[in-house]
N, C-alpha and C positions, 0 to 999 in steps of 0.2 A: 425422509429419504435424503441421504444425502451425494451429493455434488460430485461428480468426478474428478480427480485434479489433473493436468497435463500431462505429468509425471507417474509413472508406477513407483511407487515406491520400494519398491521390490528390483529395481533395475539401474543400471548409469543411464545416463541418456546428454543429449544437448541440443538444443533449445534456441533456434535464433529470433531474441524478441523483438525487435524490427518486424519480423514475417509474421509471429506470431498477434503483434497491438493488432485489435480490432477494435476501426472507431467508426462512431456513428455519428452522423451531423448533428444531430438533436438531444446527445447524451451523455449516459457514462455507461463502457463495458469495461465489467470487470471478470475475469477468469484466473480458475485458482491453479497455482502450478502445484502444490504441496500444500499437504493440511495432515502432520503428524507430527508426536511427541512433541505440544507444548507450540510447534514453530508452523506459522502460515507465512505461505509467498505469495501475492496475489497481484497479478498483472491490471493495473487501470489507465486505459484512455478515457480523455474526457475534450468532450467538442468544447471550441472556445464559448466561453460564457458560464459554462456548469460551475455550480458550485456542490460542496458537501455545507449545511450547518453547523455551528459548534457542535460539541461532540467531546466525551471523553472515553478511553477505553481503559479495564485494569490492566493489557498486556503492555510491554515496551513493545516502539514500532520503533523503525525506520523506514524512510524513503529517498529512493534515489530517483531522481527525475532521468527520464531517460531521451525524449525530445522534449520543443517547446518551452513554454515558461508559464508558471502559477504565483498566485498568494498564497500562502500557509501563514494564517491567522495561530499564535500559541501566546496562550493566555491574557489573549488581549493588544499582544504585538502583533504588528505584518510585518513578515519577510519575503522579501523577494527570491525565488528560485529557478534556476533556469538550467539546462540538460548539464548532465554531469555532477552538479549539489545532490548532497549527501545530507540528510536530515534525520536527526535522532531526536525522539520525543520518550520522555520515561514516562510508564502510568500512571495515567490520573490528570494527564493533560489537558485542559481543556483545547482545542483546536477545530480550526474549520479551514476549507479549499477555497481557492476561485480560479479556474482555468480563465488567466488573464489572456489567451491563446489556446490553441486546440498542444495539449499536451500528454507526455505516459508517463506514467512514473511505476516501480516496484515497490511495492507494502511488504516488508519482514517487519509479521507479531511476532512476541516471545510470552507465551503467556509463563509466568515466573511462579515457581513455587510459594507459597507463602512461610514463613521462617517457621513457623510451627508443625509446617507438615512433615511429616516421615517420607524419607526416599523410598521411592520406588526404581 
């Protein structure tokens, strides 16, 4: 079953993510705005302390931090990030979070074609 997104896809719309971050004391929520052709948007708060483990995905992400401030572990480095940073990771990254602070940030996947495949 899957997941509703915030968004119809089928429609404009607009969206104030301020209103929309839902954060929990003790965790991480994440809620999808969009999940079509290839491209996920996904809204995450994370209470201070949370972390994600390493981790690699085959899509390119970006994150843009939206409050707050984290660590984004990539491949071994910490960076520091804080509201406003704009972070690009191409696939295959190895990476991991730490809500250094209770923080949101926006996830854009791009899951990318592979060079062999046929357009659709």
């Amino acid at each position: 079953m899957s997941q509703p997104t915030l968004f119809d896809p089928t429609l404009a719309g607009v969206l104030n993510l301020a209103e929309t971050t839902q954060f929990s004391d003790a965790g991480i929520v994440s809620r999808t705005l969009h999940d079509q052709g290839g491209v996920r948007v996904t809204l995450f708060a994370f209470a201070a302390g949370q972390q994600l483990t390493e981790h690699s995905t085959p899509a390119r992400a970006m994150v843009q931090v939206l409050s707050g401030a984290c660590e984004f572990t990539l491949a071994g480095k910490k960076t520091q990030l804080r509201t406003g940073d704009l972070l690009h990771m191409p696939p295959g990254l190895p990476h991991a979070v730490l809500a250094t602070e209770a923080f949101s940030m926006l996830l854009v996947t791009i899951r990318e074609k592979s060079a062999g495949s046929a357009p659709t």
